[in-house]
C-alpha positions as CSV (number, residue, x, y, z in Angstrom):
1,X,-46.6,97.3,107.8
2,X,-45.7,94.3,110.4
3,X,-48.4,91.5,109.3
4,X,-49.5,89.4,112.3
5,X,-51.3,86.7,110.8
6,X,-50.0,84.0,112.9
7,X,-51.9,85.0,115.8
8,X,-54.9,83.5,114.9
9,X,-53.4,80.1,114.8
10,X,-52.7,80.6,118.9
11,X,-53.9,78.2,121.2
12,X,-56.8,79.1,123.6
13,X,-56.3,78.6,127.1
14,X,-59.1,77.5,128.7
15,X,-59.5,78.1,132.6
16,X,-61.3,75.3,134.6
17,X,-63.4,76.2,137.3
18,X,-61.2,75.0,140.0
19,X,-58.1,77.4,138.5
20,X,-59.9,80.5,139.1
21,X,-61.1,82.4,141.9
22,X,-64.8,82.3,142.8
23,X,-66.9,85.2,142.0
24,X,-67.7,87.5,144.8
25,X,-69.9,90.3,143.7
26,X,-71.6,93.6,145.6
27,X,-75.3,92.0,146.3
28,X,-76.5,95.4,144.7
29,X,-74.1,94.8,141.2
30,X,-76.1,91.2,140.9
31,X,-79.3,93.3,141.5
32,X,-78.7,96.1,139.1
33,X,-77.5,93.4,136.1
34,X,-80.8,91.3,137.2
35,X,-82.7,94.1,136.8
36,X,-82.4,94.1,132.8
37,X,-84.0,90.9,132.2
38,X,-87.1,92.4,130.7
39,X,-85.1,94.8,128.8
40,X,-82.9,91.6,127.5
41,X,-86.4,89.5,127.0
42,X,-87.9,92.3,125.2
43,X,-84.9,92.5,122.3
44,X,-84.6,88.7,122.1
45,X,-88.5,89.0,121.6
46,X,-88.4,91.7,119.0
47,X,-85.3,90.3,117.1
48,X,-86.1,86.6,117.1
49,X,-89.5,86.4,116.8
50,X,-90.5,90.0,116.4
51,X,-91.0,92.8,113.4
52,X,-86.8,92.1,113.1
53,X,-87.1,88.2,112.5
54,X,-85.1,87.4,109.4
55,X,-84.1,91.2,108.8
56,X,-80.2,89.8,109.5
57,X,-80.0,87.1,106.9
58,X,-82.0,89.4,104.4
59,X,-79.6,92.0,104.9
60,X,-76.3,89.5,104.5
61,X,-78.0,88.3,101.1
62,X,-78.3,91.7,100.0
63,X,-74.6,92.3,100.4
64,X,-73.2,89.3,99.3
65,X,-76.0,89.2,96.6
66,X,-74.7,92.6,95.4
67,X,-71.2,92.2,95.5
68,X,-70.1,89.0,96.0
69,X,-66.3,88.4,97.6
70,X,-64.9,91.5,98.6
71,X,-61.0,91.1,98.8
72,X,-58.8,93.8,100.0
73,X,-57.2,96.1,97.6
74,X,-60.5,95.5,95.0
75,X,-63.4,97.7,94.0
76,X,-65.8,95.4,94.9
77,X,-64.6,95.4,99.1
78,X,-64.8,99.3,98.3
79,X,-68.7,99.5,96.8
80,X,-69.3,97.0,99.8
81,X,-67.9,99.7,102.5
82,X,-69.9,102.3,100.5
83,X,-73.2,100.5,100.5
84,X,-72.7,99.4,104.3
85,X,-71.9,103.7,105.3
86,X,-75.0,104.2,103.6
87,X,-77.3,102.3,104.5
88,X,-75.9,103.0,108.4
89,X,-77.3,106.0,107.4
90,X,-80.4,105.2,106.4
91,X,-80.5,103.0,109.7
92,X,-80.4,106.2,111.6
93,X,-76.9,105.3,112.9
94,X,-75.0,108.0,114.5
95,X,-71.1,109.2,113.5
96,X,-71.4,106.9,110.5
97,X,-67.6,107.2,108.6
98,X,-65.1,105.2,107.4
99,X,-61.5,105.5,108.5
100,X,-58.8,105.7,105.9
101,X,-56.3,102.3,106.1
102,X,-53.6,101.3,103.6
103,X,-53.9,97.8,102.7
104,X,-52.3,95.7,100.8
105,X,-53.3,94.1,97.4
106,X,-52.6,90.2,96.5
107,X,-54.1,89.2,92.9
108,X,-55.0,85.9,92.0
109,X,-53.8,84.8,88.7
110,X,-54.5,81.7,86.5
111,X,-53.7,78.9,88.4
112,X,-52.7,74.9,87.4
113,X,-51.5,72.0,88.7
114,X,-51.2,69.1,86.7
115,X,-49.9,65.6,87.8
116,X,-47.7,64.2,85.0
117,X,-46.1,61.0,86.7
118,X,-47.0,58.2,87.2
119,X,-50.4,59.5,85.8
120,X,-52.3,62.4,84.4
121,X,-54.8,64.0,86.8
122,X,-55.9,67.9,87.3
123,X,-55.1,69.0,90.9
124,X,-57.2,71.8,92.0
125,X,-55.3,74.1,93.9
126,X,-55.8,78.1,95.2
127,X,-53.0,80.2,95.9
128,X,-52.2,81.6,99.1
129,X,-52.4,85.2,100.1
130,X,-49.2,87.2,99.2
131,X,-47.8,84.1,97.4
132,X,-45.7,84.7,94.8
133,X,-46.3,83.1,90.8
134,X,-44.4,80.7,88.7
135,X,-42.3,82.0,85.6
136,X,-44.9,82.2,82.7
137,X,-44.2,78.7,81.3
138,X,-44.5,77.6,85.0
139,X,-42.4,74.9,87.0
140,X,-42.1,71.0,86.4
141,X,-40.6,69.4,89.0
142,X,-41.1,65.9,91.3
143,X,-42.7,65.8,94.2
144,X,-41.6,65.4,98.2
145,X,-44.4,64.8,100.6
146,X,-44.2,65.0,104.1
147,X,-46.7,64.7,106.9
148,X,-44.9,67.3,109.2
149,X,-42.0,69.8,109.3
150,X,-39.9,67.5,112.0
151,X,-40.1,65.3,108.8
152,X,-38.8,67.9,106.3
153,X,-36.1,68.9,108.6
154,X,-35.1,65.2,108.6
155,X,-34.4,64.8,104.8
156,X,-31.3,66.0,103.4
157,X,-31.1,68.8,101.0
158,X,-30.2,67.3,98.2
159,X,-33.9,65.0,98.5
160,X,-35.6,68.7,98.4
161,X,-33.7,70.7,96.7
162,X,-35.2,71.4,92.9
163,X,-38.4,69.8,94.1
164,X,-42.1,70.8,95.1
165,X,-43.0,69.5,98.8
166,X,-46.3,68.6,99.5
167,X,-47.4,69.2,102.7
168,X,-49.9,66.4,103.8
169,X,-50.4,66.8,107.9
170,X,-52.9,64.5,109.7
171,X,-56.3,66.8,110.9
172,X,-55.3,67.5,114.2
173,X,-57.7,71.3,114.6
174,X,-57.4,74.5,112.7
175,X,-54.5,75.8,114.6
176,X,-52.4,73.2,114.1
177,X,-52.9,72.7,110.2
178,X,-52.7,76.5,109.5
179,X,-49.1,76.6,110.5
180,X,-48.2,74.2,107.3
181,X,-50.2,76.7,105.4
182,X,-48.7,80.2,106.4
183,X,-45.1,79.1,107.1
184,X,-44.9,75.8,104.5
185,X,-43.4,77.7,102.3
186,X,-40.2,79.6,104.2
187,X,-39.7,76.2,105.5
188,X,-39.2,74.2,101.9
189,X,-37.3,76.9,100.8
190,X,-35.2,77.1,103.3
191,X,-34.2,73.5,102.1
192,X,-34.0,73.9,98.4
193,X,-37.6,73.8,97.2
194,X,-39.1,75.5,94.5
195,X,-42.9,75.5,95.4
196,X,-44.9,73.9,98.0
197,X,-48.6,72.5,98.1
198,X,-50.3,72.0,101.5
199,X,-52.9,69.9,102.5
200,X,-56.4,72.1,103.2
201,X,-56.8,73.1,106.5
202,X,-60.0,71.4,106.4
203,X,-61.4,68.2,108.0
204,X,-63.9,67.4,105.7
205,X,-63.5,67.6,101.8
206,X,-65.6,66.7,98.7
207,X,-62.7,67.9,96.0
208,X,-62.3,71.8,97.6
209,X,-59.1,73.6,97.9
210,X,-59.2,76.1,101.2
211,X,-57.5,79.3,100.7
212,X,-55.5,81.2,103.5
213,X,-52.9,83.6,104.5
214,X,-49.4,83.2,104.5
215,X,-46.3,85.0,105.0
216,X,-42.9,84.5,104.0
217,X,-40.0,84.9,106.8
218,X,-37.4,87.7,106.2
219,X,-34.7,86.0,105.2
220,X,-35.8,83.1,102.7
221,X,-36.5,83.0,99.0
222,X,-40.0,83.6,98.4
223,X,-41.6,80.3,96.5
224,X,-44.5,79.4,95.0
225,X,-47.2,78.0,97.7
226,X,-50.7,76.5,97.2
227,X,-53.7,74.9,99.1
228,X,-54.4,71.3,97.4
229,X,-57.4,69.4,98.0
230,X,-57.7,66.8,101.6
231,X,-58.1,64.1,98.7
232,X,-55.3,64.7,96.7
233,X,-52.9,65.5,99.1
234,X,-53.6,61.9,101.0
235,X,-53.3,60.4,97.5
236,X,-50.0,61.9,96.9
237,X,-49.1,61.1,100.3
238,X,-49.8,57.1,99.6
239,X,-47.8,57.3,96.2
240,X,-44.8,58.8,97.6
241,X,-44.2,56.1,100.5
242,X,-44.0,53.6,97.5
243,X,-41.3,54.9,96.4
244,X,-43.2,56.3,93.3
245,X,-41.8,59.0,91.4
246,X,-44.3,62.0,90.7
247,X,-44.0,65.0,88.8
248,X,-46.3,67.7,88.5
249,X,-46.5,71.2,86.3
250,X,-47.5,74.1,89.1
251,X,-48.4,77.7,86.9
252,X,-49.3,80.1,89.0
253,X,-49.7,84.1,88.0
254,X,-50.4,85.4,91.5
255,X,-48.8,89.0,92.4
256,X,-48.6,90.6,95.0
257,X,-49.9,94.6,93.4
258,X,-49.2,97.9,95.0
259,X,-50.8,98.7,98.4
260,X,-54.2,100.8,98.0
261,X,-56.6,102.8,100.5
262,X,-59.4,100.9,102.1
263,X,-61.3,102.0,104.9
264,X,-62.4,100.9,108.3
265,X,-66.5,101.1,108.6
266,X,-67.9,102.9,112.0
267,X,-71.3,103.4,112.9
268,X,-72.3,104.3,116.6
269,X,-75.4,104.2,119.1
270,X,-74.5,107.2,120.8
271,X,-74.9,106.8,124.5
272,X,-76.3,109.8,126.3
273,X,-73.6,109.8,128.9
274,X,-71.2,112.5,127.3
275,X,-68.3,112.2,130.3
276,X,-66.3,109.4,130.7
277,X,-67.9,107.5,127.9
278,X,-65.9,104.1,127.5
279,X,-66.8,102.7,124.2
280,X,-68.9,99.3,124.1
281,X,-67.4,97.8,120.7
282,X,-69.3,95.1,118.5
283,X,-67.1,93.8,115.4
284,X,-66.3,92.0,112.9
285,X,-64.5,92.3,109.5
286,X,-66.0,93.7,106.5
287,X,-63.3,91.8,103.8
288,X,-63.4,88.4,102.7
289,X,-60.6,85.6,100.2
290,X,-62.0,86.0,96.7
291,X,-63.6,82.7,96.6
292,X,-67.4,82.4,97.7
293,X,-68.7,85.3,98.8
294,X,-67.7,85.5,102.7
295,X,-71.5,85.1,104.2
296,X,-69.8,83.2,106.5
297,X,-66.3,84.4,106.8
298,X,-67.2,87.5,108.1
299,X,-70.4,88.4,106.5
300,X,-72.4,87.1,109.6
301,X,-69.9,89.0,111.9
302,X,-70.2,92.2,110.8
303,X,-74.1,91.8,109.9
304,X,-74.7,91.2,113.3
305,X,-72.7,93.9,114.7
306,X,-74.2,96.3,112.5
307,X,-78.0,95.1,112.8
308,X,-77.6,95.2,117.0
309,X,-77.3,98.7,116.8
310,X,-80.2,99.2,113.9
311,X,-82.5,97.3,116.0
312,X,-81.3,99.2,119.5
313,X,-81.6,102.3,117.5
314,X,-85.4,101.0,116.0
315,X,-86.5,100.0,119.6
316,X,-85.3,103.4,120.8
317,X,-83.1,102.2,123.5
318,X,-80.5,104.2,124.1
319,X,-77.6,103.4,126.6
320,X,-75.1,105.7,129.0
321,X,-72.2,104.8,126.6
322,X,-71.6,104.6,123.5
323,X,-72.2,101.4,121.4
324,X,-69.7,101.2,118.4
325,X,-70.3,98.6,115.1
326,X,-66.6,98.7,114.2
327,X,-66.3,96.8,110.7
328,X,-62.7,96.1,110.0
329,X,-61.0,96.1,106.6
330,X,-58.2,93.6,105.4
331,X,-58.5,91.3,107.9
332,X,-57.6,88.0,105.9
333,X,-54.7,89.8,104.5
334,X,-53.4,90.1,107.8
335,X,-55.0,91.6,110.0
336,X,-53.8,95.3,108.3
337,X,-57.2,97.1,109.5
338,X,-57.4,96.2,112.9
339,X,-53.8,97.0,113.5
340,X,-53.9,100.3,111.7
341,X,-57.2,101.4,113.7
342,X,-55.7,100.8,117.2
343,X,-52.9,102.5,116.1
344,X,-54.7,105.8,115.3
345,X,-56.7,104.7,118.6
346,X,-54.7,104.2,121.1
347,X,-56.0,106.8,123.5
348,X,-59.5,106.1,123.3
349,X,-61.3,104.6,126.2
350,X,-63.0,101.2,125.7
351,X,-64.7,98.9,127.4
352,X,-65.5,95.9,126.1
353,X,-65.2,94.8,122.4
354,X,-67.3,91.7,121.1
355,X,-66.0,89.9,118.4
356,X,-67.9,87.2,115.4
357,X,-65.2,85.9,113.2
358,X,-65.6,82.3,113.4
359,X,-69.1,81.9,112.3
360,X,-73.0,82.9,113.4
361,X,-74.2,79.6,114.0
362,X,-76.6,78.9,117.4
363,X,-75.1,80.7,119.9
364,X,-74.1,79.0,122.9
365,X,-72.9,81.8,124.9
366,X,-69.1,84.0,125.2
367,X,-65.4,83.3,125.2
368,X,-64.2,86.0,127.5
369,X,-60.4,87.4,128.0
370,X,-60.8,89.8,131.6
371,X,-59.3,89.8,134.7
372,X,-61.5,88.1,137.4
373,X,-63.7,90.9,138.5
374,X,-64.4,91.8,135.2
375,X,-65.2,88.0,134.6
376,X,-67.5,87.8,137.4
377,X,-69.3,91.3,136.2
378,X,-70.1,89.6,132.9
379,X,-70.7,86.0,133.9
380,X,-73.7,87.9,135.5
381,X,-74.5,89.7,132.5
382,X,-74.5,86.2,130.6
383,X,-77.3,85.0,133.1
384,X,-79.8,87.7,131.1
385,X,-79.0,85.4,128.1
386,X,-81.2,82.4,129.1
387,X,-84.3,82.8,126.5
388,X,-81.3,82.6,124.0
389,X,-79.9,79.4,125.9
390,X,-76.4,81.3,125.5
391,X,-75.2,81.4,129.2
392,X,-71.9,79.8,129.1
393,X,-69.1,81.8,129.4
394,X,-65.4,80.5,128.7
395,X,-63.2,81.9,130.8
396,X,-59.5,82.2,128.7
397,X,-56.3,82.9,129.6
398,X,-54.8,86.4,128.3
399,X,-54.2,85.2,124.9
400,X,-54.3,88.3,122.1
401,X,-56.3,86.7,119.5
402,X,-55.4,89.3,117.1
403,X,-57.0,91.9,119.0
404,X,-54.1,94.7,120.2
405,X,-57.1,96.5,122.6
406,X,-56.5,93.0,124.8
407,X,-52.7,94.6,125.4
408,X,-54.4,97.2,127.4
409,X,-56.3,95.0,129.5
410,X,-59.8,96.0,127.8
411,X,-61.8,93.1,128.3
412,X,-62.8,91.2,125.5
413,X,-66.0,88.7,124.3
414,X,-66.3,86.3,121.2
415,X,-68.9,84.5,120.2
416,X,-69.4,81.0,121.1
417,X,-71.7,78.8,119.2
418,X,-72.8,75.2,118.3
419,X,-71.4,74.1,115.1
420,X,-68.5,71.9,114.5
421,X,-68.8,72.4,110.5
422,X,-67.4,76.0,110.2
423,X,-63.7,74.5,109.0
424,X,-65.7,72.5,106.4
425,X,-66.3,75.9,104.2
426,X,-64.0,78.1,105.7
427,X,-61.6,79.9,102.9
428,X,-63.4,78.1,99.9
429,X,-66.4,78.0,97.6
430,X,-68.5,76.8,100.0
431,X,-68.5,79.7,101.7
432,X,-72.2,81.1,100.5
433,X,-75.7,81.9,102.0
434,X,-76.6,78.0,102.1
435,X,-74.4,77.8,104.9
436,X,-76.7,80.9,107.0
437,X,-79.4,79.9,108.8
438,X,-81.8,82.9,109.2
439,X,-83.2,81.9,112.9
440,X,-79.3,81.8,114.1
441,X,-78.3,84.8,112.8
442,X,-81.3,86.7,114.5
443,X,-80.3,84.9,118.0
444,X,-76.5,86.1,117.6
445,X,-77.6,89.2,116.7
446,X,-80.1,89.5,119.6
447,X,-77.2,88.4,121.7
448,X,-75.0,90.5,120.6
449,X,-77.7,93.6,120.8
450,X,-78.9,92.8,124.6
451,X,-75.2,91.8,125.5
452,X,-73.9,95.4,124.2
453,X,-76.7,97.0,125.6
454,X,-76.7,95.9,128.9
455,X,-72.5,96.4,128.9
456,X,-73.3,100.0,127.6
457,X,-75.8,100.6,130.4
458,X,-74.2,99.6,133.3
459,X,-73.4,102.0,136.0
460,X,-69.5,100.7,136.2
461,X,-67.4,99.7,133.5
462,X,-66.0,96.6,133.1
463,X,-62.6,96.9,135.2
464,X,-59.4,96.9,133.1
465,X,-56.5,93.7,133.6
């Protein structure tokens, strides 16, 4: 299976005002969106400060309560999928099933680093998806640190070969630092190297390795590659330009195991239009890394997919088209269940998908991937979101973010939210419930829920790029 997780690490490109065409709508289109305002101001009501206040963040305790991290290819991500199918059920949730995808299984071994030279210090460190281990007795080597890859590229072999690198970039944003940490490792190699460790992708730190995907390129030797700590890889940064030699012992008894069968999660609000019924889509992703418990990283996401519909469903509102929560499965592995269910998907007609994956913090409002008369249909739609104070919409260039259904010119929304913190748990142990906040998750999810409905309601789709 192709792995794509490189895509996430794309730029966004952001459309000023002045770059795109203004909007120029039917004066009956504005009326009929207008028109849902009290529908809008009655879910925002119900689910913010109504009988469904604090239902969200109970409902993401429960599950990460109950099962803790659920990586893909473990038992745990499988008794989450079964508890989330049932209580869909119990929801009243139509066409509640999970869809068979083959993922694959990385396991996280005992893992060590200890700094030998010029002094004795403990280096906590986490292995990155699909990384391969040490020998048993491990590898003892000096170090190498660079600050970028034009660096490495500048040393000759012979100053890399036999030797760890140690990646230590500058902060410079999330998409910048995760190329060190999913393609680190094929470049050291490439020179000689026999592991690498790369700085966090992290701008804050109090001692916490971030964890991460990586992938090895086709033709290199697979090597040993680790997240170290924004502290120690600084530290090790300072040594090496005095000229200090440093030695460290890396064990590492990561494996990469056999693939397994996972599933995709799917449960609908069935909309009573039964012709020509494009699919409103609300999503997230169901797996987490195997270090907190993923309230965050995509428990949130898929909690508030999942609880839109509940409440809809509760408030018996029912749309002309369907509304689909569509909870993927081995996303941080690379993106395995979203690729696999647009594969077996590909005919379906969709509308719109909305997408949490980078947090359910205050919502601010929508990044949005359309063509410009879809833009201006949904700008309008934003509007409706004024008791939630989540108007803006961020108009982006056609970037794929991951999401193949934007190859077919289906219009996409992700949530946009106050909160410049999310990289400061992302992919570690700080990933928990602390970092929830129960009044934010019921506005995203009454977002989401009014957004959806509205979308689902309409009498025109959103147009196709």
């Amino acid at each position: 299976m192709t792995k794509l997780p490189l895509i996430v690490f794309l730029p966004l490109i952001v459309l000023s005002a002045s770059e795109t065409a203004p909007c120029v709508l039917p004066e009956d289109m504005i009326q009929e969106i207008h028109s849902y305002q009290p529908i809008v101001d009655r879910i925002v009501q119900e689910i913010v400060n109504g009988r469904f206040s604090g239902q969200t963040w109970d409902a993401l305790a429960e599950l990460t309560d109950r099962f803790g991290p659920r990586m893909s290819g473990t038992q745990q991500l499988e008794d989450a999928i079964d508890y989330v199918l049932e209580e869909m059920h119990n929801d009243g949730l139509d066409n509640v099933h999970g869809e068979p995808a083959l993922v694959p299984r990385w396991v996280r071994g005992y893992e060590r680093a200890q700094l030998l030279k010029p002094f004795e210090k403990n280096l906590p460190l986490l292995g990155l998806g699909s990384s391969v281990g040490t020998a048993q007795s491990g590898i003892l080597a000096e170090l190498v640190v660079v600050e970028s890859f034009t660096e490495l590229e500048q040393l000759d072999e012979t100053e890399v070969q036999g030797r760890i690198v140690v990646f230590a970039p500058k902060w410079d944003g999330y998409a910048s630092a995760g190329r060190y940490r999913s393609a680190g490792a094929s470049a050291a190699s490439r020179k000689g190297a026999v592991a690498t460790l790369i700085r966090s992708a992290t701008p804050f730190s109090i001692g916490s390795p971030h964890t991460g995907s990586q992938v090895y390129e086709k033709d290199v030797f697979p090597i040993p590659t680790a997240c170290i700590t924004v502290e120690d890889a600084e530290m090790l940064l300072r040594i090496h330009r005095k000229n200090v030699t440093m030695k460290v012992h890396l064990v590492m008894e990561d494996y990469n195991s056999e693939p397994s069968m996972s599933r995709n999660t799917v449960g609908e609000l069935q909309g009573w239009m039964q012709r020509n019924n494009s699919v409103v889509v609300v999503t997230g992703h169901l797996d987490s890394w195997d270090v907190g418990v993923g309230s965050m990283d995509d428990g949130g996401g898929i909690m508030i997919a999942w609880k839109a519909l509940t409440f809809l469903k509760a408030m018996d509102l029912q749309p002309k088209r369907t509304i689909r929560a569509l909870l993927y499965t081995a996303e941080e592995q690379g993106l395995e269940g979203k690729q696999q269910y647009f594969e077996s998907h590909s005919v379906e007609e969709f509308n719109i998908f909305l997408e949490s994956d980078t947090g359910t913090f205050d919502p601010r409002g929508f990044d949005f991937v359309g063509n410009q008369e879809a833009s201006c249909i949904f700008q309008q739609v934003a509007k409706l979101m004024a008791p939630l104070n989540a108007t803006y919409v961020n108009a982006m260039g056609p970037i794929e973010m991951g999401l193949r259904f934007l190859d077919n010119g289906v219009p996409g929304a992700f949530l946009n939210y106050a909160n410049e913190k999310y990289f400061w748990y992302h992919h570690s142990e700080g990933d928990s419930m602390l970092v929830e906040d129960p009044k934010s998750l019921d506005k995203c999810a009454a977002l989401w829920a009014a957004t959806a409905y509205v979308l689902a309601d309409l009498s025109v789709d959103l147009p196709k790029s």
